[in-house]
C-alpha positions as CSV (number, residue, x, y, z in Angstrom):
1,X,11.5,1.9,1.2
2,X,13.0,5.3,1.8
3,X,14.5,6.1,5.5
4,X,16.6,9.5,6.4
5,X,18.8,9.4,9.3
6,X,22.2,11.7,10.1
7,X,25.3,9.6,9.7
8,X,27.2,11.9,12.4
9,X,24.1,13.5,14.4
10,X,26.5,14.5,17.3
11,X,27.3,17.6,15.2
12,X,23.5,18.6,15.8
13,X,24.3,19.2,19.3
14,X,25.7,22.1,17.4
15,X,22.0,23.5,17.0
16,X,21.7,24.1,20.6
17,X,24.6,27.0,20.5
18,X,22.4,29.3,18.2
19,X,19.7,30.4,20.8
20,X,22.4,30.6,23.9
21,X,24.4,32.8,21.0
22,X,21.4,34.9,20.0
23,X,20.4,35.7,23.6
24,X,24.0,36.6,24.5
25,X,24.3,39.0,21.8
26,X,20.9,40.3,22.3
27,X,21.6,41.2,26.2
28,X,25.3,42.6,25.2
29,X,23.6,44.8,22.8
30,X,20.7,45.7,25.1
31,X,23.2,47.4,27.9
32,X,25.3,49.0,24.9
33,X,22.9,51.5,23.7
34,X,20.8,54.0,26.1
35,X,17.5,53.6,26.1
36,X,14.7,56.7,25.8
37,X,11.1,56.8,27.4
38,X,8.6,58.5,25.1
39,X,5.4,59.6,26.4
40,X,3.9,58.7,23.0
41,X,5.4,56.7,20.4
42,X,2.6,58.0,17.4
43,X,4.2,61.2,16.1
44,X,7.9,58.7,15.8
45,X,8.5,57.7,11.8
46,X,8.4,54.1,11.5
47,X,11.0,52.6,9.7
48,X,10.6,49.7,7.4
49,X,14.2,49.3,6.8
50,X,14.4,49.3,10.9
51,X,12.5,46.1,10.3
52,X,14.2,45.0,7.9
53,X,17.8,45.3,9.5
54,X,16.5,43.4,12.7
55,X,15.3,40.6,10.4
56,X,18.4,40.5,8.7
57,X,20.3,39.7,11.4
58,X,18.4,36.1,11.7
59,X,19.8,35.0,8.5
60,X,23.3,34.5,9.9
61,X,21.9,32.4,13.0
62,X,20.0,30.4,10.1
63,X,22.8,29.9,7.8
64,X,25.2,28.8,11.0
65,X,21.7,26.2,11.5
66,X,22.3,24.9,7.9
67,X,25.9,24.3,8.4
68,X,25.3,22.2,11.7
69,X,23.1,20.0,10.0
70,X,24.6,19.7,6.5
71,X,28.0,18.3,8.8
72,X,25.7,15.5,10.4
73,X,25.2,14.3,7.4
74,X,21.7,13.7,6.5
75,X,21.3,10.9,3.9
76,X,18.3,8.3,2.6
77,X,18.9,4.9,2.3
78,X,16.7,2.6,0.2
79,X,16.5,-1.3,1.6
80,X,16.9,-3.9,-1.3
81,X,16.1,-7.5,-1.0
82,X,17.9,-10.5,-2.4
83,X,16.9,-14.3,-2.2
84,X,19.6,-16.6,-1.4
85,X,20.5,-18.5,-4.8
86,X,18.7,-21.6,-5.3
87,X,16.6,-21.5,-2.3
88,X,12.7,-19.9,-3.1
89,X,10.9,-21.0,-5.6
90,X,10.8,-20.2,-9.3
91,X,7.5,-19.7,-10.7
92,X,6.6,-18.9,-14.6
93,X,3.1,-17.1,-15.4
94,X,2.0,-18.6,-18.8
95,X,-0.8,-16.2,-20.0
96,X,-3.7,-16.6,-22.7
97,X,-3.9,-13.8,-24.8
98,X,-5.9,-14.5,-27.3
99,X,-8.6,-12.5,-28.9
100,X,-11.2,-13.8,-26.8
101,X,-9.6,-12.4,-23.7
102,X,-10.9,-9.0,-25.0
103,X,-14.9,-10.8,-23.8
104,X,-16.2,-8.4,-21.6
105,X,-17.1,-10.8,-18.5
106,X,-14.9,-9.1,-16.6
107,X,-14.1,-5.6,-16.2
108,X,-13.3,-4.0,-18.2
109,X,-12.4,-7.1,-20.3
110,X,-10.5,-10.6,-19.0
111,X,-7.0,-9.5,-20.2
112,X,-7.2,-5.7,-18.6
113,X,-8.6,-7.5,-15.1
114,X,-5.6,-10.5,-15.4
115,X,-2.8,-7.8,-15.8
116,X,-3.7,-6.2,-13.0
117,X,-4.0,-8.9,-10.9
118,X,-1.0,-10.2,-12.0
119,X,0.9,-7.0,-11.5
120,X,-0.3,-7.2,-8.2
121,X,0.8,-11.0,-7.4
122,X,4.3,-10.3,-8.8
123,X,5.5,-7.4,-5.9
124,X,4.2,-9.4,-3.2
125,X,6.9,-12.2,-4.3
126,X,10.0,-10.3,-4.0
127,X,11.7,-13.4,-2.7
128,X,11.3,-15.3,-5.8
129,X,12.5,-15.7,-9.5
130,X,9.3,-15.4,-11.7
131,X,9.1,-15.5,-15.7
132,X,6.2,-14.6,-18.4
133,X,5.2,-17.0,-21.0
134,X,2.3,-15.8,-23.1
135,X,0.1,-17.8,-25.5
136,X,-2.5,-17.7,-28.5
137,X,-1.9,-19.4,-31.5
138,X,1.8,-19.9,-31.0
139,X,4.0,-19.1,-27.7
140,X,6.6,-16.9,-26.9
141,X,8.4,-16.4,-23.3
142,X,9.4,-12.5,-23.3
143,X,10.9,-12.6,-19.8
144,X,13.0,-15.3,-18.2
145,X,13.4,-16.0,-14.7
146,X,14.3,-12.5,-13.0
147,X,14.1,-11.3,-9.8
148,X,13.1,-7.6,-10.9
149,X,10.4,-7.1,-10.4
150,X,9.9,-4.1,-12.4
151,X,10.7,-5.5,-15.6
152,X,8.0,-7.9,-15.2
153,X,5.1,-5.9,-14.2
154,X,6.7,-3.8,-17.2
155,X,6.2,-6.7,-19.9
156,X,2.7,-7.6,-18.6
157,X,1.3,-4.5,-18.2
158,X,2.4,-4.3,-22.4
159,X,0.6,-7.3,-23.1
160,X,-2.2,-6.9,-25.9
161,X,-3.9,-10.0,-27.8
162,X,-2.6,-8.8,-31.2
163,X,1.0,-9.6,-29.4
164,X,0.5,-13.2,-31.3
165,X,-1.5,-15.1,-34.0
166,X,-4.7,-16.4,-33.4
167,X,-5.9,-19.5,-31.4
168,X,-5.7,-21.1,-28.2
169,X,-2.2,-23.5,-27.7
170,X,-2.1,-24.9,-24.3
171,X,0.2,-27.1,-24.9
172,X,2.6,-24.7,-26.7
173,X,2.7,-22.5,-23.8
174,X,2.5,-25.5,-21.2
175,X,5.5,-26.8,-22.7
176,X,7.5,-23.1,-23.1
177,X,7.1,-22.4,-19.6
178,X,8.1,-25.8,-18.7
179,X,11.6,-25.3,-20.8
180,X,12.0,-22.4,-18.9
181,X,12.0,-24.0,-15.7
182,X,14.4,-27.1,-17.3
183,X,17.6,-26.1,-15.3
184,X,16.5,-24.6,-12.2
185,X,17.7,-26.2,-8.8
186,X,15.3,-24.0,-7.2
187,X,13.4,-26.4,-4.0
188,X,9.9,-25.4,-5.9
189,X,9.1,-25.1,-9.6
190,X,5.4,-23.7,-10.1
191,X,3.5,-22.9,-13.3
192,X,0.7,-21.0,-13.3
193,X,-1.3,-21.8,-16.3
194,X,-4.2,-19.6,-17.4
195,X,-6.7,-19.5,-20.0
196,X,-10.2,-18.8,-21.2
197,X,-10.9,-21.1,-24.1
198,X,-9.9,-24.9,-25.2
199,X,-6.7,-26.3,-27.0
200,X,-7.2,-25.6,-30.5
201,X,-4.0,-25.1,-32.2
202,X,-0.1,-25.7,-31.7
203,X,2.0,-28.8,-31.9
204,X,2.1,-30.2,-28.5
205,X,-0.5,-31.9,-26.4
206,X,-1.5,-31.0,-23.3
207,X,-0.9,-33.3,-21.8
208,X,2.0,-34.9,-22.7
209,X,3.5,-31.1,-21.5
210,X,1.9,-31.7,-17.9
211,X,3.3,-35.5,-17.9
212,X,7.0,-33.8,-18.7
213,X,6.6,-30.9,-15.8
214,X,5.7,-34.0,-13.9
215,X,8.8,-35.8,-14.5
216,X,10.8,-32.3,-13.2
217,X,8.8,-31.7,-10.5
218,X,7.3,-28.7,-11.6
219,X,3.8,-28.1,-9.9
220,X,1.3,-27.0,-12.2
221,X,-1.7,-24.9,-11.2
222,X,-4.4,-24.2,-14.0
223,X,-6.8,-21.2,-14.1
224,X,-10.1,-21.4,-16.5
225,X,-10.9,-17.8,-16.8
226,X,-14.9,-16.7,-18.0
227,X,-18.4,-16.6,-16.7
228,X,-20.7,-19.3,-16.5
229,X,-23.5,-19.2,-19.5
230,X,-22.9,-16.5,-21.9
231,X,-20.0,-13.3,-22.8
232,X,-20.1,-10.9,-25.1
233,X,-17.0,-11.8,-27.3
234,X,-15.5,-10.0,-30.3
235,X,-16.3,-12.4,-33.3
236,X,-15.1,-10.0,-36.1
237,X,-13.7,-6.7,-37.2
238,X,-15.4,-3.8,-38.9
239,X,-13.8,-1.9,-42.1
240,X,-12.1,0.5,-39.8
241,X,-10.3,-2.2,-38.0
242,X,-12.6,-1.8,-34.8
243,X,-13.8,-5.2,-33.1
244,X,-17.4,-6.0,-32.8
245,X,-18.9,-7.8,-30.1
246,X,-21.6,-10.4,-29.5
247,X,-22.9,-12.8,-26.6
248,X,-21.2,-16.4,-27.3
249,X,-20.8,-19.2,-24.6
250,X,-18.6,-19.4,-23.1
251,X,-16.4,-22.7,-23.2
252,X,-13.2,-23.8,-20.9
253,X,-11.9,-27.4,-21.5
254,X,-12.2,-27.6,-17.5
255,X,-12.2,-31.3,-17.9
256,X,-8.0,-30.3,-19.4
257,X,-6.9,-28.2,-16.9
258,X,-8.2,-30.4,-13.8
259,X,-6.4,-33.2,-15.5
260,X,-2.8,-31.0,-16.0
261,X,-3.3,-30.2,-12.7
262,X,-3.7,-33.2,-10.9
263,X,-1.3,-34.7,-12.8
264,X,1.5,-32.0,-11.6
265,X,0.2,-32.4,-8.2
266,X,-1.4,-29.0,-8.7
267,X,-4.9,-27.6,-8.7
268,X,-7.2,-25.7,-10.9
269,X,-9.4,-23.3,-9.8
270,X,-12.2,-21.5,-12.1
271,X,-12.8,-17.3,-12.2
272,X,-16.2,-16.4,-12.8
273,X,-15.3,-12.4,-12.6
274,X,-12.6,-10.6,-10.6
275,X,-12.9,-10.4,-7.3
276,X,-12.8,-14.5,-7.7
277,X,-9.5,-13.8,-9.7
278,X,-8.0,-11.9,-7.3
279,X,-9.0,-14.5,-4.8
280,X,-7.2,-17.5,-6.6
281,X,-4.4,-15.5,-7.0
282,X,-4.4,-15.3,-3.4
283,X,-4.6,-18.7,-2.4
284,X,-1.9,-19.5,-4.7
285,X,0.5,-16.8,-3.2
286,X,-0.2,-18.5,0.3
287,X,-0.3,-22.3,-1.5
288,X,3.3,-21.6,-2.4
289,X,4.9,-19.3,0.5
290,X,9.3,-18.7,0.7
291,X,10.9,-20.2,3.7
292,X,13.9,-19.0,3.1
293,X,16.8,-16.5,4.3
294,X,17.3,-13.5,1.8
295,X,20.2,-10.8,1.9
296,X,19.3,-7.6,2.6
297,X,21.3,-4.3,1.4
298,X,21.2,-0.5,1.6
299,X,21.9,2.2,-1.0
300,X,23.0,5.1,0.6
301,X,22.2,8.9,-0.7
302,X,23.9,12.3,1.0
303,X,22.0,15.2,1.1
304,X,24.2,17.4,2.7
305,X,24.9,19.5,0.0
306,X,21.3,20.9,-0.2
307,X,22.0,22.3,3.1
308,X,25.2,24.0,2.2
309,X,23.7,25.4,-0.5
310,X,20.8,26.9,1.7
311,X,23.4,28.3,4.0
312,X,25.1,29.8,1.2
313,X,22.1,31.6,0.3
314,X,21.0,32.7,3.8
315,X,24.3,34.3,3.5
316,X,23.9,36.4,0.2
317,X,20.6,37.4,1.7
318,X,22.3,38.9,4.6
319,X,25.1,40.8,1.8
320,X,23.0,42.1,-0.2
321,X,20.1,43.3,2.1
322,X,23.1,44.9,4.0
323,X,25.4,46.3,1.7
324,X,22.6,47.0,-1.3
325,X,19.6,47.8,0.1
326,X,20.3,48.7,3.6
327,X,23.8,50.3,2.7
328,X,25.7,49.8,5.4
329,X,28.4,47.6,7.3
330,X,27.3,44.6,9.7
């Protein structure tokens, strides 16, 4: 968040000397000069430059404006958060991307509605260290746990189901997020473990990955992602590389993901389409809420400078309407 403020905005008091000047000046001129009564002012010439001169003359007043407020200082600041170490809670995201999160269930598929979502779920935890683990046929983490937030939403806003090789290993990316998580001292570890199919592929059960985040304490909660009955599904690819779709069930090893849930001390919730997605992601932000003290610190920016160089040019103005086009002395 960006706030401007004036680091010494006593020197703004400053501002209050240009209309008490300009109305001095104004009166001293006044009695100066005589002044003529005209019957008629129609047959006078008018004078454009006349205009111009008496115009002029603000610029000076202007410029004096700019200097008053470029020597209060005006700067932004921009308010960072920090946790304190150790203290929130470290959470990794392992994602199924597999080909069949291109079914079109969702809108506009199930991987383009979860990378939103998830985008959306990581900056409203800017008091926590979260991670990406993402899973087909093999797993792969491509961001540890990090506090920026950027980089994250970065990396899962990339993600796209030829990323990795075919199939659906739960257990590979059960167990990768777990590793992750292996030396954290945070007070909460959390997994969130999403997918849309069944374990078919990869060299580590399931289960026996849930039984090992028990042993750490790290919380598991699963996601089955897919409507109830039928989806149409790419099955195959035609010879210009284009997928083609067609309805197939749909088919989430629910009976799995209760079970690594409760055995984590987690729970598993089920998205039919995405305004329930967004919901579970949701209840998990307030299922697993900071309570913690974080540092807060501001990076300052000046700005004074644009308001030098304003003045500067107010002044030119003045110099060269008076001296070029004007053509005379002040």
């Amino acid at each position: 968040m960006f706030n401007w403020d004036f680091a010494q905005p006593l020197w703004l008091i400053g501002l209050l000397v240009i209309p008490l000047g300009w109305t001095g000046i104004y009166l001293r001129r006044k009695r100066r000069f005589n002044s003529y009564t005209f019957s008629s002012n129609q047959q006078l010439p008018s004078s454009s430059l006349g205009s111009i001169r008496a115009a002029s003359g603000g610029l000076s007043w202007l410029a004096l404006a700019f200097v008053f407020t470029a020597l209060a200082r005006p700067q932004s600041s921009q308010m960072f958060q920090q946790p304190s170490q150790n203290l929130g809670i470290d959470l990794m995201m392992a994602l199924d991307i597999s080909t069949s999160m291109l079914a079109r269930d969702l809108k506009p598929n199930r991987l383009e509605a979860l990378k939103e979502v998830a985008t959306d779920f990581v900056a409203q935890r800017a008091m926590d260290r979260l991670g990406l683990v993402i899973y087909a046929g093999e797993a792969y983490s491509p961001v540890p746990l990090t506090t920026d937030q950027s980089l994250l939403s970065q990396q899962i806003s990339a993600l796209h189901h030829e990323m990795l090789e075919g199939g659906t290993a739960i257990g590979m990316g059960l167990s990768t997020a777990v590793n992750r998580l292996v030396e954290s001292t945070a007070k909460s570890k959390v997994i969130i473990l999403l997918t849309d199919g069944e374990n078919n592929g990869g060299m580590v059960d399931p289960v026996q990955a849930a039984e090992l985040a028990a042993s750490l304490d790290i919380k598991v909660y699963t996601i089955g992602l897919g409507t109830n009955g039928m989806a149409s599904t790419p099955v195959m690819k035609d010879p210009r590389g284009n997928l083609i779709y067609q309805p197939r069930p749909v088919t989430i090893d629910e009976e799995l993901l209760q079970r690594i849930a409760s055995i984590t001390g987690g729970q598993y919730f089920r998205a039919t389409d995405n305004e329930s997605l967004v919901q579970i992601y949701e209840s998990i932000d307030q299922l697993e809420k900071s309570e913690i003290e974080g540092f807060e610190f501001y990076r300052y920016t000046e700005h004074f400078s644009i308001f030098l160089y304003l003045a500067l040019a107010c002044i030119g103005l003045e110099l060269l309407l008076n001296f070029v086009l004007l053509k005379t002395a002040f």
